[in-house]
Biopython code that builds the backbone (N, CA, C, O; Angstrom):
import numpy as np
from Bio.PDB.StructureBuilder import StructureBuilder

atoms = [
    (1, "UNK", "N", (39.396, -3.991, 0.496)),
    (1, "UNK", "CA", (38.603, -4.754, -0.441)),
    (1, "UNK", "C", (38.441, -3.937, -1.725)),
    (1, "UNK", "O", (37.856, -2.855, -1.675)),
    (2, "UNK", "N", (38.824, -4.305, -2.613)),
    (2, "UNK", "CA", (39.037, -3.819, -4.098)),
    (2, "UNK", "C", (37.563, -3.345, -4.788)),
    (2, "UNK", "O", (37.620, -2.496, -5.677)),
    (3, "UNK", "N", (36.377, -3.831, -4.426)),
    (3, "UNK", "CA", (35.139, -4.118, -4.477)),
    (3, "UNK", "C", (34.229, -2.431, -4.527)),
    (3, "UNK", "O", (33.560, -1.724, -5.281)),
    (4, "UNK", "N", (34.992, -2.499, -2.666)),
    (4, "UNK", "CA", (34.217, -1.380, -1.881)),
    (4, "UNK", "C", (34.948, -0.195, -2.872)),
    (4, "UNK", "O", (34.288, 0.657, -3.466)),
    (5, "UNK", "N", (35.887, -0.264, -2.913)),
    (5, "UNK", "CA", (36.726, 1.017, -3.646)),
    (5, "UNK", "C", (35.674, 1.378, -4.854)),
    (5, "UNK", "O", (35.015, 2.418, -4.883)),
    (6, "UNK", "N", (35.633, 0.437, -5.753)),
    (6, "UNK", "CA", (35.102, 1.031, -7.054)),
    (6, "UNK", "C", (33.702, 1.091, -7.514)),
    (6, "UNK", "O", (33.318, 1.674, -8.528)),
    (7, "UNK", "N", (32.658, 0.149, -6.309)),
    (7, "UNK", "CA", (31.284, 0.330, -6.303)),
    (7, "UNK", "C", (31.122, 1.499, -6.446)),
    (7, "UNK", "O", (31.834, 2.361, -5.931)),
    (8, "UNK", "N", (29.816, 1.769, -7.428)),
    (8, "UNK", "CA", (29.316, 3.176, -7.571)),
    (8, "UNK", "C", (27.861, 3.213, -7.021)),
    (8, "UNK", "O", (27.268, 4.167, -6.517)),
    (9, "UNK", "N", (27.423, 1.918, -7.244)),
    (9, "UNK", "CA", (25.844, 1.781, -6.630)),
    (9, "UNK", "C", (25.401, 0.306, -7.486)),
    (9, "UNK", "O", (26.086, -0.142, -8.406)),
    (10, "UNK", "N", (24.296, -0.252, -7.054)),
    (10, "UNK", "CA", (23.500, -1.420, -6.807)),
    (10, "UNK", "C", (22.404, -1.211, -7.827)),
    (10, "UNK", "O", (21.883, -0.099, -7.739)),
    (11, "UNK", "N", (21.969, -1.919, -8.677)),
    (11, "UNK", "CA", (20.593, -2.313, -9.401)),
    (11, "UNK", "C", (20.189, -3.737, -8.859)),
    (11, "UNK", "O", (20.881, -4.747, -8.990)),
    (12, "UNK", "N", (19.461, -3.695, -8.485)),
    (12, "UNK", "CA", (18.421, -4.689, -8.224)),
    (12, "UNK", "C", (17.401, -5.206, -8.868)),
    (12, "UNK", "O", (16.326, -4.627, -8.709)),
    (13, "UNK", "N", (17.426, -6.156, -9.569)),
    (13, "UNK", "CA", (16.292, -6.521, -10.668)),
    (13, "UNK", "C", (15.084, -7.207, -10.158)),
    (13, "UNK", "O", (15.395, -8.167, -9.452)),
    (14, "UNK", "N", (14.036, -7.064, -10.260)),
    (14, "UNK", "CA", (13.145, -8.100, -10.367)),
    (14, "UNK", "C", (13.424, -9.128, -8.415)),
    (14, "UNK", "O", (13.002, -10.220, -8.034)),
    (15, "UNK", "N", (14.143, -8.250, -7.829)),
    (15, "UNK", "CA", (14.217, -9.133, -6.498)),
    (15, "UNK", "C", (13.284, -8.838, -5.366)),
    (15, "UNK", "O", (13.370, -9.706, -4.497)),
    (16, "UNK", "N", (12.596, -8.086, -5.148)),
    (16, "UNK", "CA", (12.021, -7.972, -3.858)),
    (16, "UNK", "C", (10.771, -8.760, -3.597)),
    (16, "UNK", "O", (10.245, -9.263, -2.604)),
    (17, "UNK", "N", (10.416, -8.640, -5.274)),
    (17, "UNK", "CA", (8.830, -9.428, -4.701)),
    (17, "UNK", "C", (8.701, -10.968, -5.175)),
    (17, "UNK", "O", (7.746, -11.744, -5.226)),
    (18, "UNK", "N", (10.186, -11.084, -5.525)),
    (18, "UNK", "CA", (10.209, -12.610, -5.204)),
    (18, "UNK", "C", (11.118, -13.121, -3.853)),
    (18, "UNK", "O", (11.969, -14.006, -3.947)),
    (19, "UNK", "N", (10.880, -12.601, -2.919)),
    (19, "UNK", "CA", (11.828, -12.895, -1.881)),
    (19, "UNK", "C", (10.720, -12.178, -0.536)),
    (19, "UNK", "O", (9.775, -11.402, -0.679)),
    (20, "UNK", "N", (11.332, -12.847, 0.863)),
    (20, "UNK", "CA", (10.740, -12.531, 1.959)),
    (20, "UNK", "C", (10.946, -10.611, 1.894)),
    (20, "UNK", "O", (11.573, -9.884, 1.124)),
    (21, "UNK", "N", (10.097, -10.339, 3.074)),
    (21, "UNK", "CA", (10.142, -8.707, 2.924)),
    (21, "UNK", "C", (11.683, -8.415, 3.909)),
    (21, "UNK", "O", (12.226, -7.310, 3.928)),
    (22, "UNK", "N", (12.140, -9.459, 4.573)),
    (22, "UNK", "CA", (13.768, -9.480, 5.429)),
    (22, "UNK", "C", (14.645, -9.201, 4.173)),
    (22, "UNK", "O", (15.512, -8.378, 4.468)),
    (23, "UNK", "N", (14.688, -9.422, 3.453)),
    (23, "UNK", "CA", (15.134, -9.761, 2.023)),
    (23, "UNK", "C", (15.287, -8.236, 1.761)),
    (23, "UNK", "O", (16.370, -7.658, 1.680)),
    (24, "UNK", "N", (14.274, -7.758, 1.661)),
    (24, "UNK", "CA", (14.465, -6.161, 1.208)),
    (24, "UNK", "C", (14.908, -5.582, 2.615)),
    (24, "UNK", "O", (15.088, -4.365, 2.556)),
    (25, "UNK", "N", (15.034, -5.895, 3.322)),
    (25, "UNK", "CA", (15.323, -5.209, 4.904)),
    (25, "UNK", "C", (17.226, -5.507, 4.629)),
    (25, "UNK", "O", (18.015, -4.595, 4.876)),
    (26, "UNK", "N", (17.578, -6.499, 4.251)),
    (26, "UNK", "CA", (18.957, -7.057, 4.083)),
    (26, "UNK", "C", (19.692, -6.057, 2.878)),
    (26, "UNK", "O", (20.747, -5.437, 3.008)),
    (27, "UNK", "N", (18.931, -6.093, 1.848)),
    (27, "UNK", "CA", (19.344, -5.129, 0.666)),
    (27, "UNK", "C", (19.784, -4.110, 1.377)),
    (27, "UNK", "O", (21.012, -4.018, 1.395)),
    (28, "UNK", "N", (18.975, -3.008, 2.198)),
    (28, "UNK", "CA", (19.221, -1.713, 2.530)),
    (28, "UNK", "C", (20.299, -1.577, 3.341)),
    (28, "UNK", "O", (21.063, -0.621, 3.209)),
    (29, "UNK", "N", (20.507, -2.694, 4.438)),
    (29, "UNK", "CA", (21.375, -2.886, 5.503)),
    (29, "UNK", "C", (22.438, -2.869, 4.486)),
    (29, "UNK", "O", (23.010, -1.811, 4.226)),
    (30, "UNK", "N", (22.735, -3.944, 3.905)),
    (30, "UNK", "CA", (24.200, -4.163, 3.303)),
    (30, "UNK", "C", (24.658, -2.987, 2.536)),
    (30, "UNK", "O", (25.760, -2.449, 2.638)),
    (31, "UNK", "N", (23.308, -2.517, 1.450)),
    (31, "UNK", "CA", (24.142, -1.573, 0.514)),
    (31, "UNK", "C", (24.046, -0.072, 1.664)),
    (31, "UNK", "O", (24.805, 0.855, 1.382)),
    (32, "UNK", "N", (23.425, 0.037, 2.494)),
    (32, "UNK", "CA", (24.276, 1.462, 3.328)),
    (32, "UNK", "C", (25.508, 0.358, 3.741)),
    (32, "UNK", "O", (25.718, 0.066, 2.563)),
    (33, "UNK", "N", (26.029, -0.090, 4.132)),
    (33, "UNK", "CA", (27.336, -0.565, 5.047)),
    (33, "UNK", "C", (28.583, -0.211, 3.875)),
    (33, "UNK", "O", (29.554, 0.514, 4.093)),
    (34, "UNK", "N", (28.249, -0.984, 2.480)),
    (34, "UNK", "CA", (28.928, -0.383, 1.440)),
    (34, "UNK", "C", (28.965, 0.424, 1.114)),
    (34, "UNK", "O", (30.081, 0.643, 0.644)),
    (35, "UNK", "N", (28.124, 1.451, 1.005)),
    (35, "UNK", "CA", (28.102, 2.737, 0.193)),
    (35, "UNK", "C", (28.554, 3.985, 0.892)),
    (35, "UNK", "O", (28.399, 4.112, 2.106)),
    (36, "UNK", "N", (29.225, 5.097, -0.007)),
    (36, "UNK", "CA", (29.243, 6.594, 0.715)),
    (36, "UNK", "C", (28.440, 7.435, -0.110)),
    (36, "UNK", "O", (27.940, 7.212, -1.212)),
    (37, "UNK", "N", (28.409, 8.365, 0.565)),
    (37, "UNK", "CA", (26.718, 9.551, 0.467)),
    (37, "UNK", "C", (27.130, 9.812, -1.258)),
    (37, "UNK", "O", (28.087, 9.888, -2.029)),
    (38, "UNK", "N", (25.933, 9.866, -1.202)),
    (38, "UNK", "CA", (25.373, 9.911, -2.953)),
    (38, "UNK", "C", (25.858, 8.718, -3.899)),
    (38, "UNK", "O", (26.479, 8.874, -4.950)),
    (39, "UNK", "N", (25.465, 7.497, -3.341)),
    (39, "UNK", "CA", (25.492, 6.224, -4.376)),
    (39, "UNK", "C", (24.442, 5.927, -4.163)),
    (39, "UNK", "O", (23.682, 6.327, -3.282)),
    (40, "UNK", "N", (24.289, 5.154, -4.995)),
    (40, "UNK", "CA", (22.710, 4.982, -5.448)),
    (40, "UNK", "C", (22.493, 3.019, -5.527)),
    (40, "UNK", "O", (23.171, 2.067, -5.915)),
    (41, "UNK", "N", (21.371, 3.197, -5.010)),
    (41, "UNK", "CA", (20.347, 1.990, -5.241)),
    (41, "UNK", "C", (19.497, 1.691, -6.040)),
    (41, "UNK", "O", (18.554, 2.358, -5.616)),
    (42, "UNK", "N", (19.130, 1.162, -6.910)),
    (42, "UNK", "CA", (18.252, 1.045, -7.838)),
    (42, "UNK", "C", (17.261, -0.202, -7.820)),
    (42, "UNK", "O", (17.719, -1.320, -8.055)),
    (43, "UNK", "N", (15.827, -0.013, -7.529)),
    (43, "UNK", "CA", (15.299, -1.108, -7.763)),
    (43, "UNK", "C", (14.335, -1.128, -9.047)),
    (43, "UNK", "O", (14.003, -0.073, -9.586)),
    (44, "UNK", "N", (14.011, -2.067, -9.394)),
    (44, "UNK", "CA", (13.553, -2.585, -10.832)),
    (44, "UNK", "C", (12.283, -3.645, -10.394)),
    (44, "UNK", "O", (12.600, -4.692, -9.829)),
    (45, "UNK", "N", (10.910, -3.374, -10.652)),
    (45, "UNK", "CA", (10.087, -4.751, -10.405)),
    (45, "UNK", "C", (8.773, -3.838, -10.354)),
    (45, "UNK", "O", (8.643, -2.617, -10.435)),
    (46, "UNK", "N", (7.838, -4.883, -10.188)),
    (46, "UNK", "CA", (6.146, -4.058, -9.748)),
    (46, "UNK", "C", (6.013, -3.954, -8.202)),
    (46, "UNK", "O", (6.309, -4.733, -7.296)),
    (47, "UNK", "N", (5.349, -2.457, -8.229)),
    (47, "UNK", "CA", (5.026, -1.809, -6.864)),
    (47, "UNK", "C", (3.531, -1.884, -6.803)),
    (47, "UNK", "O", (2.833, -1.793, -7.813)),
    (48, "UNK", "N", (2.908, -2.105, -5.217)),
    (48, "UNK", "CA", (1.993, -1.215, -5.403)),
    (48, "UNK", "C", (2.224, 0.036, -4.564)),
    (48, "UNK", "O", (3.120, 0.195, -3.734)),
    (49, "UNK", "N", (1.132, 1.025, -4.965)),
    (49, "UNK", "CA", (1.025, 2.250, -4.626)),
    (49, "UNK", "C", (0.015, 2.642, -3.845)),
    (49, "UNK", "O", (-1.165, 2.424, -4.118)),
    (50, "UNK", "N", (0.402, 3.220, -2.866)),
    (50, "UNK", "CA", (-0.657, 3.491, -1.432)),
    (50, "UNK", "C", (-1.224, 2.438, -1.335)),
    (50, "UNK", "O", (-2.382, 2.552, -0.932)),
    (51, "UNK", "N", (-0.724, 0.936, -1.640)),
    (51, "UNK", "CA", (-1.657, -0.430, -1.102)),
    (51, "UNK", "C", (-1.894, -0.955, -2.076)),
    (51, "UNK", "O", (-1.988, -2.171, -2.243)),
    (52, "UNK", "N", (-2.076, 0.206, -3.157)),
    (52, "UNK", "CA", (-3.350, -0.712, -4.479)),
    (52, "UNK", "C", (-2.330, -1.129, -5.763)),
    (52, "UNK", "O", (-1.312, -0.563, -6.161)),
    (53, "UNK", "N", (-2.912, -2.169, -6.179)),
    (53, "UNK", "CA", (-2.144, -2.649, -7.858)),
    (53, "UNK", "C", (-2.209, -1.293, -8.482)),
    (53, "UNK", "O", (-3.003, -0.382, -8.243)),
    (54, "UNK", "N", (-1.039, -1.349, -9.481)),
    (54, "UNK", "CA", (-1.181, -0.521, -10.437)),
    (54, "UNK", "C", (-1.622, -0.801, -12.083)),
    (54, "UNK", "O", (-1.595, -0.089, -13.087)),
    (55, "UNK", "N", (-2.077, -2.337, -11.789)),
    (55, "UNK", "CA", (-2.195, -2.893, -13.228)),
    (55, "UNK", "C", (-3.200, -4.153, -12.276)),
    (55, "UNK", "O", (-3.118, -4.480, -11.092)),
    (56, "UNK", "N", (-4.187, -4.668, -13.457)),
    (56, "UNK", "CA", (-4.470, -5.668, -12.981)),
    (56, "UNK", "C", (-3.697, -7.043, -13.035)),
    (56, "UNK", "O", (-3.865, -7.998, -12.276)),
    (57, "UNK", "N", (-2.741, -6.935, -14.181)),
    (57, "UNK", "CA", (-2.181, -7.964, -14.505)),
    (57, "UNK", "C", (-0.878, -8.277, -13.148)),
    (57, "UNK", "O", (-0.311, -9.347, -12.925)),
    (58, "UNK", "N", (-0.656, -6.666, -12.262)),
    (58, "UNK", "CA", (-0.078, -7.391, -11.344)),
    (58, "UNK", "C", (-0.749, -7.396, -10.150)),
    (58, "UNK", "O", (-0.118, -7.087, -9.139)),
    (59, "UNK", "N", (-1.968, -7.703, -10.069)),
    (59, "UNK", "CA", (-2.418, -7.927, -8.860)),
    (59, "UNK", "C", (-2.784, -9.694, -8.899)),
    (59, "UNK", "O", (-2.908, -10.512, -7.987)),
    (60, "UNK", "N", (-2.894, -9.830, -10.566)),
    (60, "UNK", "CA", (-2.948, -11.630, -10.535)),
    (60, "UNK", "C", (-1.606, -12.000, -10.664)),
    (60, "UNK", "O", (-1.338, -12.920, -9.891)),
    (61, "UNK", "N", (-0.623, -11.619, -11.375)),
    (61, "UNK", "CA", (0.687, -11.658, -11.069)),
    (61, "UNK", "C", (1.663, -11.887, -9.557)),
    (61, "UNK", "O", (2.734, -12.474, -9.407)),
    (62, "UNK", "N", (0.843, -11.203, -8.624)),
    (62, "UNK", "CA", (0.493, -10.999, -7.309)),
    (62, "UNK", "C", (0.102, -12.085, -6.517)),
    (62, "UNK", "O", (0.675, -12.299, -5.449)),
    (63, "UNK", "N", (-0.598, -12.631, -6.828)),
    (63, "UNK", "CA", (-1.807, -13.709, -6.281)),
    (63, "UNK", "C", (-0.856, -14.930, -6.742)),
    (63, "UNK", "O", (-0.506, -15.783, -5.926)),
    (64, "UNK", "N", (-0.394, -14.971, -8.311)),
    (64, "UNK", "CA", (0.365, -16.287, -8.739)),
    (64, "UNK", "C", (1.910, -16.693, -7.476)),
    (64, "UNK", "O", (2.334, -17.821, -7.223)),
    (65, "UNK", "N", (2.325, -15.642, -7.032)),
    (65, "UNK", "CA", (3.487, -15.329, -6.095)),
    (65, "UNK", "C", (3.365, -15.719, -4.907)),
    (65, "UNK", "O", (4.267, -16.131, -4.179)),
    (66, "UNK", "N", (2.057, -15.586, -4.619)),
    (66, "UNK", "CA", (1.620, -15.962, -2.994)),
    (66, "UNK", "C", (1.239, -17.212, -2.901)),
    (66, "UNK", "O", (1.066, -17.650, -1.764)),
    (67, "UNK", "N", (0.980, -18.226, -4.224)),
    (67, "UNK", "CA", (0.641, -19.168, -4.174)),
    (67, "UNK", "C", (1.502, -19.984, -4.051)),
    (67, "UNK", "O", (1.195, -21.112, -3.667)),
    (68, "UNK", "N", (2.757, -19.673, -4.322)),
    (68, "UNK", "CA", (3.955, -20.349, -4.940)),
    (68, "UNK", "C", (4.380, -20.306, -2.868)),
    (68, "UNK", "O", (4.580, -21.230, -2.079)),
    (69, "UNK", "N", (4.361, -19.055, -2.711)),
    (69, "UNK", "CA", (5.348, -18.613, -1.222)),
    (69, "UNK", "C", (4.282, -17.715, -0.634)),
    (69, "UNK", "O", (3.632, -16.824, -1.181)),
    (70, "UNK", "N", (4.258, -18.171, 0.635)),
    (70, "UNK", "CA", (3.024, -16.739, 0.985)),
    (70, "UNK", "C", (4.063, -15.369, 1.356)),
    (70, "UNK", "O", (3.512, -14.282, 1.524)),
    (71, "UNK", "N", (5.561, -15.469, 1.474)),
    (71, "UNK", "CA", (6.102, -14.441, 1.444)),
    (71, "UNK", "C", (6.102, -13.827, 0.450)),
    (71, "UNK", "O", (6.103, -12.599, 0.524)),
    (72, "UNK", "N", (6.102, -14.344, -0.552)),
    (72, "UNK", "CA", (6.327, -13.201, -1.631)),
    (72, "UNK", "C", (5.401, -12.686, -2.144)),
    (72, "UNK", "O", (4.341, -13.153, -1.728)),
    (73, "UNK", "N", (5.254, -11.636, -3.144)),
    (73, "UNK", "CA", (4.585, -10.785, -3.734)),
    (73, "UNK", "C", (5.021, -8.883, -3.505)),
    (73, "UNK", "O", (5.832, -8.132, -2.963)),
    (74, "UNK", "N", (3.952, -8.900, -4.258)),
    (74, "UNK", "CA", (4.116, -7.163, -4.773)),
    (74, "UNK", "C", (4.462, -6.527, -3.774)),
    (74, "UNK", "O", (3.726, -6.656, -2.796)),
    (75, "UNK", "N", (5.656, -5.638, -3.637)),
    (75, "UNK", "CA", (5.947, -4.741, -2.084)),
    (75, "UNK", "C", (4.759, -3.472, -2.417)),
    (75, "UNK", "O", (4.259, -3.128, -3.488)),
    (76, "UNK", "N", (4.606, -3.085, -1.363)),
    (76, "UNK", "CA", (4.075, -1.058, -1.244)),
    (76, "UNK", "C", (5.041, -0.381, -1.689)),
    (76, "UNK", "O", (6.100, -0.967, -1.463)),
    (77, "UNK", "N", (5.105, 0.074, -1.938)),
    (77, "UNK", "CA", (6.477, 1.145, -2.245)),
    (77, "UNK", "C", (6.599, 2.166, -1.018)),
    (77, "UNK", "O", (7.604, 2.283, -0.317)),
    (78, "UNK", "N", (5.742, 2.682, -0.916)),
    (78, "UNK", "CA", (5.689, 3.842, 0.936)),
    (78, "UNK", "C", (6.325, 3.035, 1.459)),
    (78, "UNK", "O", (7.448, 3.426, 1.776)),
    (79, "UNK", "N", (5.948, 1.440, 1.842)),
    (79, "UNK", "CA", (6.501, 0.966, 2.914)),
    (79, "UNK", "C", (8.065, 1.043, 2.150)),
    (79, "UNK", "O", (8.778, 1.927, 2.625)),
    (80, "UNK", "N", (8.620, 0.314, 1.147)),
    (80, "UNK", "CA", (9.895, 0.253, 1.154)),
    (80, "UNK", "C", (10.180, 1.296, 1.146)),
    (80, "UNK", "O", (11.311, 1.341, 1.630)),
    (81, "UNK", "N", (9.762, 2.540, 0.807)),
    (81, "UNK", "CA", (10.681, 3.867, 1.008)),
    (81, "UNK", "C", (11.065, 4.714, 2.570)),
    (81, "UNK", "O", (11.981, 5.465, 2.904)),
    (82, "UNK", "N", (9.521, 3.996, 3.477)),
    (82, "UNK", "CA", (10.139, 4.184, 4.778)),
    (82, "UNK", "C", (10.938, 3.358, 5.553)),
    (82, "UNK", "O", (11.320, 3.683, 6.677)),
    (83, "UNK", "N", (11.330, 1.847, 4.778)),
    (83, "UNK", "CA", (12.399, 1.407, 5.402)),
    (83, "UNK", "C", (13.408, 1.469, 4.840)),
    (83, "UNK", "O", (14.291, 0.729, 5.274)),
    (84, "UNK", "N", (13.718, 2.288, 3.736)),
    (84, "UNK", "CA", (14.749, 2.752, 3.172)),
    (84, "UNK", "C", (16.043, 3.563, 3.817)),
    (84, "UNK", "O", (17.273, 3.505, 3.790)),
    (85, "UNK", "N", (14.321, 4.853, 4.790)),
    (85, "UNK", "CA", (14.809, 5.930, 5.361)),
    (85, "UNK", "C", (15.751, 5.519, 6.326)),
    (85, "UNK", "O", (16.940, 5.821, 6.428)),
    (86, "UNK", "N", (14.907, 4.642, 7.154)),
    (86, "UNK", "CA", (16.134, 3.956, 8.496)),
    (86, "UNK", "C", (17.879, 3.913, 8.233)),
    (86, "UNK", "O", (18.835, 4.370, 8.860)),
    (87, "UNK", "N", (17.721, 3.069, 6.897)),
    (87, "UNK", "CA", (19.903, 3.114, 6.719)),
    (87, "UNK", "C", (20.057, 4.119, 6.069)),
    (87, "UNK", "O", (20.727, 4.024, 5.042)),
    (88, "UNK", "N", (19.539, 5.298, 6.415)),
    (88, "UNK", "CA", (20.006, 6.477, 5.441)),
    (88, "UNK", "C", (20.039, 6.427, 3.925)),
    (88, "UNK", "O", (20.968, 6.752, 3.185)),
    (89, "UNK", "N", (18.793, 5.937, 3.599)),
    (89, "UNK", "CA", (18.448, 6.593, 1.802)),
    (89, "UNK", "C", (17.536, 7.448, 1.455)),
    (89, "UNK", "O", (17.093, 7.806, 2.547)),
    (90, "UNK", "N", (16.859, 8.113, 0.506)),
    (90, "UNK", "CA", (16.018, 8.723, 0.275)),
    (90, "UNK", "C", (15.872, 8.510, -0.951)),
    (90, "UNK", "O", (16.687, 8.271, -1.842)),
    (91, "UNK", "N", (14.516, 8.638, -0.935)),
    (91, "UNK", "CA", (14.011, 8.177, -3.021)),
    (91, "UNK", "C", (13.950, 9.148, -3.700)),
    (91, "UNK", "O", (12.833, 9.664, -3.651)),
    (92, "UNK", "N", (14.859, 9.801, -4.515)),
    (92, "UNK", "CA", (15.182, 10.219, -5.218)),
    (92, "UNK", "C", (14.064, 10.322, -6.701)),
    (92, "UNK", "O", (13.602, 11.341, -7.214)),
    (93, "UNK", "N", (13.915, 9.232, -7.008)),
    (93, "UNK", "CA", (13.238, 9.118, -8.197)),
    (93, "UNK", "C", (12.547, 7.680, -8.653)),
    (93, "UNK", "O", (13.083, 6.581, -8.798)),
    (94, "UNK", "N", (10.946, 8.146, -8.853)),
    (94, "UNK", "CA", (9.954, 6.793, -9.451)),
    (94, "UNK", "C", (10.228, 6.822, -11.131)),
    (94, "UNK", "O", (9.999, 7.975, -11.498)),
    (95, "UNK", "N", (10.520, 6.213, -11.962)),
    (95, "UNK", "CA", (10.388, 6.289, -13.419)),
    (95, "UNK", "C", (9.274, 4.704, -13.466)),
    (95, "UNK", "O", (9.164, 3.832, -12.605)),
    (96, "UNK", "N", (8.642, 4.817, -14.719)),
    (96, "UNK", "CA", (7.407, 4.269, -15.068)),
    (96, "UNK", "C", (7.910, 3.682, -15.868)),
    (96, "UNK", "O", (8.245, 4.412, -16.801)),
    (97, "UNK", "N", (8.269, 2.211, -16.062)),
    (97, "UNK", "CA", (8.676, 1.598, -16.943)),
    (97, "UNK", "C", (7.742, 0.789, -17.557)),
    (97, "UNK", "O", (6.566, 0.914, -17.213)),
    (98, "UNK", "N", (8.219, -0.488, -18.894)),
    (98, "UNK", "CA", (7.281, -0.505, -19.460)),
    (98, "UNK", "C", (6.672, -2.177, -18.323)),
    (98, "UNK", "O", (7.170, -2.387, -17.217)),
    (99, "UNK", "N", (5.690, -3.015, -18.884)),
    (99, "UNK", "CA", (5.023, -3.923, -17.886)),
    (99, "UNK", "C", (4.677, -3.269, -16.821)),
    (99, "UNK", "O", (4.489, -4.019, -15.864)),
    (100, "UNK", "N", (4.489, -1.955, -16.568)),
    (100, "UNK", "CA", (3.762, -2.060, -15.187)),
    (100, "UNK", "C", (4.812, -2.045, -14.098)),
    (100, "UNK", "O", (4.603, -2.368, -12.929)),
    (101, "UNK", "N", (6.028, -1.613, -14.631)),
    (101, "UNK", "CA", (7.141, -1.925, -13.305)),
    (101, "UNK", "C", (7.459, -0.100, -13.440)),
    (101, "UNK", "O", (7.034, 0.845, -14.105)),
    (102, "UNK", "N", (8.554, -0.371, -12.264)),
    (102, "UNK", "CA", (8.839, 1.059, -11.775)),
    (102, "UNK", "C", (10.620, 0.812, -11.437)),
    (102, "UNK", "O", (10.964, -0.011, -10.589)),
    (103, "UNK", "N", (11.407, 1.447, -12.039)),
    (103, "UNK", "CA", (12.805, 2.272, -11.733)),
    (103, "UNK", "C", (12.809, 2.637, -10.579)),
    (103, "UNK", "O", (11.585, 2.531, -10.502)),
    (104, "UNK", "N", (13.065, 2.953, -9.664)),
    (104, "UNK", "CA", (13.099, 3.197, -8.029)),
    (104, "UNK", "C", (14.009, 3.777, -7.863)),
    (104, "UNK", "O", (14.701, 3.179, -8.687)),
    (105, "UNK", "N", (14.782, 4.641, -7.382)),
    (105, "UNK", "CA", (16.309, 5.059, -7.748)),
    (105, "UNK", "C", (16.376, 5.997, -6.112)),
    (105, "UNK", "O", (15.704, 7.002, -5.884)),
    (106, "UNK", "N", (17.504, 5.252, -4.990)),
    (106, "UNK", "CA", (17.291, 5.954, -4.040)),
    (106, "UNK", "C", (18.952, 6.096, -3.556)),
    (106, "UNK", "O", (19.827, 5.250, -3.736)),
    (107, "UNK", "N", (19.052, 7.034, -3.087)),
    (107, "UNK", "CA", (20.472, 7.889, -2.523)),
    (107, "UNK", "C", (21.012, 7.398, -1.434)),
    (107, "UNK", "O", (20.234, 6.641, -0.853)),
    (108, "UNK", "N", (21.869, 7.503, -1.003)),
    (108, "UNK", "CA", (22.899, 6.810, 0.426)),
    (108, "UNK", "C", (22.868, 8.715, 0.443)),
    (108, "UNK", "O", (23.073, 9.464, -0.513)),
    (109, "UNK", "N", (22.387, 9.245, 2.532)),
    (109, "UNK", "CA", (21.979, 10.562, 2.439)),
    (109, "UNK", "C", (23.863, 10.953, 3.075)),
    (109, "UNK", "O", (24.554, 11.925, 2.770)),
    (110, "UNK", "N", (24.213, 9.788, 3.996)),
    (110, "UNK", "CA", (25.233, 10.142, 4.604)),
    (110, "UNK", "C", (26.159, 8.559, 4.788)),
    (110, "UNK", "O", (27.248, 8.544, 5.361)),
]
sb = StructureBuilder()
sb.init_structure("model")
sb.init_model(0)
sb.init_chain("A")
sb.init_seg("    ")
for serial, (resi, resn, name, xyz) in enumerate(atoms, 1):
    if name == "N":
        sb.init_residue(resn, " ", resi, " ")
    sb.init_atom(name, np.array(xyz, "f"), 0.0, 1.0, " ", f" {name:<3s}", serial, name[0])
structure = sb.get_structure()
């Protein structure tokens, strides 16, 4: 597959916290199956941190999401980084972007 050859790694925009939390469980599965050690994952969107909003605007941002789908809304970030660990990634790096979102940037270990 021509695909697998030249992938270097995955950005993910704005997807997790509009989608079930299987959804982010599927991301990790697929991109370890594709990837070899040291490609990278990238996610893009609002986290919260140890549980809590990091903005108020996304904790109503938050609330507007759950109304729509009770699956969706704001992930934890701990939690996605410990189900990261399972297909072999590690988080590498949080960057602080602007709105209140966060760069996520995590490694394929093996």
């Amino acid at each position: 597959m021509r695909l697998a050859h030249s992938l270097q790694g995955i950005v993910s925009i704005n997807m997790i916290h509009l989608s079930k939390w299987s959804c982010t469980v599927a991301l990790f599965i697929q991109s370890g199956k594709l990837f070899k050690k040291g490609q990278f994952l990238i996610l893009y969107g609002p986290f919260k941190i140890n549980n809590k909003h990091t903005s108020e605007s996304n904790y109503f941002f938050d609330n507007s999401l759950k109304m729509k789908n009770d699956l969706w809304g704001i992930k934890n970030l701990e939690e996605v980084c410990y189900e990261s660990k399972k297909y072999s990634f590690y988080q590498e790096d949080i960057i602080g972007m602007p709105a209140n979102n966060f760069s996520v940037i995590y490694r394929k270990v093996s």
